[in-house]
C-alpha positions, 0 to 999 in steps of 0.5 A, a space after each residue: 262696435 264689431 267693426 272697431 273691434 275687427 279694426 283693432 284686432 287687424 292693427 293689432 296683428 300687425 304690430 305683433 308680427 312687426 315685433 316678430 320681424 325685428 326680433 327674428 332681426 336681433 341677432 344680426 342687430 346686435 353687435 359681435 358674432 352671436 356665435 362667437 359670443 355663444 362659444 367663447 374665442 377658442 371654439 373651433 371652426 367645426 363648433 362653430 359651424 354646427 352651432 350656426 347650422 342649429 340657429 339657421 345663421 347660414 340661411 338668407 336673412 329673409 329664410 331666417 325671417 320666415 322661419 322664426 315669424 311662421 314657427 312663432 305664429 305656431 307656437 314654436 319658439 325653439 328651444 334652449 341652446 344648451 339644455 334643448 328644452 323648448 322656449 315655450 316650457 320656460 315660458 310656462 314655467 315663468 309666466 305666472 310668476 310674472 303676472 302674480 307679480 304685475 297683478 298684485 302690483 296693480 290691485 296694490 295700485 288701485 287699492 292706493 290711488 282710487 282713494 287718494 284721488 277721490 280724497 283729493 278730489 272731494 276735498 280740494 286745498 286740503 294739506 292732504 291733498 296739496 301731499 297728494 299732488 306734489 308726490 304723485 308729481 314725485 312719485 311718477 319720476 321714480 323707475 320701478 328699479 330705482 324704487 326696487 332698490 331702495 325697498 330692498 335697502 331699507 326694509 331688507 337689508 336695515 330693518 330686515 321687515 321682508 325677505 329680500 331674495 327669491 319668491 318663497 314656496 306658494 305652499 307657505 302663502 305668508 312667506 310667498 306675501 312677505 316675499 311678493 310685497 316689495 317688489 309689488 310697492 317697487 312696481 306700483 308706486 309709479 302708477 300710484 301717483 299717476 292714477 291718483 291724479 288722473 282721478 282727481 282731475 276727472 273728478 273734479 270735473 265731474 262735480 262741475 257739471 250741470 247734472 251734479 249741481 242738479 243733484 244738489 239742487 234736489 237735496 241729495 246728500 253729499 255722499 251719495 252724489 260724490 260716491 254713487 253719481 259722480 265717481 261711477 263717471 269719473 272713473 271711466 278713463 281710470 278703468 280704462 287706463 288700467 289696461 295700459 298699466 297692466 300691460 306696462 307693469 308686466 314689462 317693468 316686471 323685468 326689471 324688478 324680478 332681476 333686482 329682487 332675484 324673483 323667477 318669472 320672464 324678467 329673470 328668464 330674457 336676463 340669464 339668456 342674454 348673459 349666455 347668449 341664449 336667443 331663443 329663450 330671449 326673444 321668447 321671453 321679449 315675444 310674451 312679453 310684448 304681446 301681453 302689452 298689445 293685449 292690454 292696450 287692446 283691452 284698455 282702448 274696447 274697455 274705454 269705448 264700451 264704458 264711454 256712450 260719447 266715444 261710440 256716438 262720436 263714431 257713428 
């Protein structure tokens, strides 16, 4: 397992320093003149000398590299262009919003799905479970945004239930709920239908194996073979997996802060791509992306741990 572990954490390392290297490589990627953009078309050649010489546009593309890879690696992101803050302020300022957001998505998410599934799972043919399947198969073809704005249109705009714009005041935790609620469901409801799903299944196989059918063979109660002995191994690769969703529900985050006006990274990478920021973008990519990596990190040593066949298959 310590081998595994140092395994993952080696591979790891590298996937984040090549998001590193092709982030350092944005600005060359994308096309224009990045200062250009930055100025407007009337900046004189002396602004737009000295802007470049502040980003490091004239040094080598691999000095650039170099730079921006070893500075990340230390902690330093830059700073905003136009304000000098460091990236790494903005980044505190915004990361909790974000993962206030992508956590109560993903607790939404179990608290939905895990039922669900174990419904359907325990009550096979039923009209609730036929609902079930069909709209988790619907469900999963929804985009977080797609989700986000018609949340916003009708219990906004139409019935006027919630607040539609900002986050509220952490100091009022109602309004900060009824502000969080939408776009925690716009969030969720994707993985709503896939966790359901993939719970149903690994259920369903599970109430098929010898062990459980010894169980009712020695008279347990239905109960207690469905919730204790057969849901504690078919939620493995549920748990497992939430790790991903966690990873996947902070980058869809971007999406839905910007369509709910909620602050957070999302809101951050955006307004710096609208001025040209790229610091505070590639800041805000960095974070985001790393938490990504960690959370599949987690979901692949949670599943390991969880799973005794996977650790045996190993040796």
């Amino acid at each position: 397992m310590v081998a595994y572990l140092i395994r993952r954490l080696v591979a790891a390392f590298f996937v984040l320093l090549l998001v590193l290297v092709l982030l350092s490589l944005a600005v060359h990627i994308v096309p224009g003149d990045p200062v250009r953009g930055i100025l407007g078309p009337r900046a004189s050649q002396e602004s737009i000398q000295d802007v470049r010489d502040q980003l490091g546009l004239n040094d080598s593309v691999p000095v650039q590299v170099w730079t921006f890879v070893s500075g990340a690696i230390q902690g330093d992101l830059g700073a905003d262009f136009v304000t000098k803050i460091p990236v790494r302020t903005y980044i505190a300022q915004n990361l909790p919003d974000t993962l206030t957001l992508a956590l109560a998505s993903l607790v939404l998410t179990i608290l939905l799905a895990v039922p669900l599934g174990v419904y359907s799972a325990t009550h096979p043919g039923s009209v609730l479970d036929r609902i079930t399947m069909v709209g988790s198969v619907g469900l999963l073809t929804v985009p977080s945004y797609v989700a986000g704005l018609l949340l916003l249109y009708f219990f906004a705009v139409k019935l006027q239930w919630f607040s539609s714009i900002g986050a509220g005041s952490m100091s009022n935790p109602v309004d900060y709920a009824k502000h969080l609620l939408l776009p925690a469901v716009a969030l969720a409801i994707s993985w709503v239908g896939y966790l359901a799903r993939l719970l149903r299944t690994s259920l369903v196989e599970v109430l098929g194996t010898n062990y459980i059918r010894t169980a009712r063979a020695y008279g347990l109660s239905t109960w207690r073979i469905h919730y204790v002995h057969a849901l504690k191994n078919a939620l493995i690769p549920t748990v497992a997996i939430l790790g991903v969703a966690f990873g996947n529900l902070m980058g869809s985050a971007v999406f839905v802060e910007i369509i709910f006006g909620r602050p957070g990274l999302g809101s951050m990478v955006y307004n710096g791509i609208l001025s040209r920021d790229y610091p505070v973008v590639r800041g805000g990519v960095l974070t985001l992306a790393a938490f990504f990596i960690l959370a599949n990190l987690l979901a692949d040593v949670t599943y390991r741990l969880l799973d005794p066949r996977i650790r045996r298959q190993a040796h």
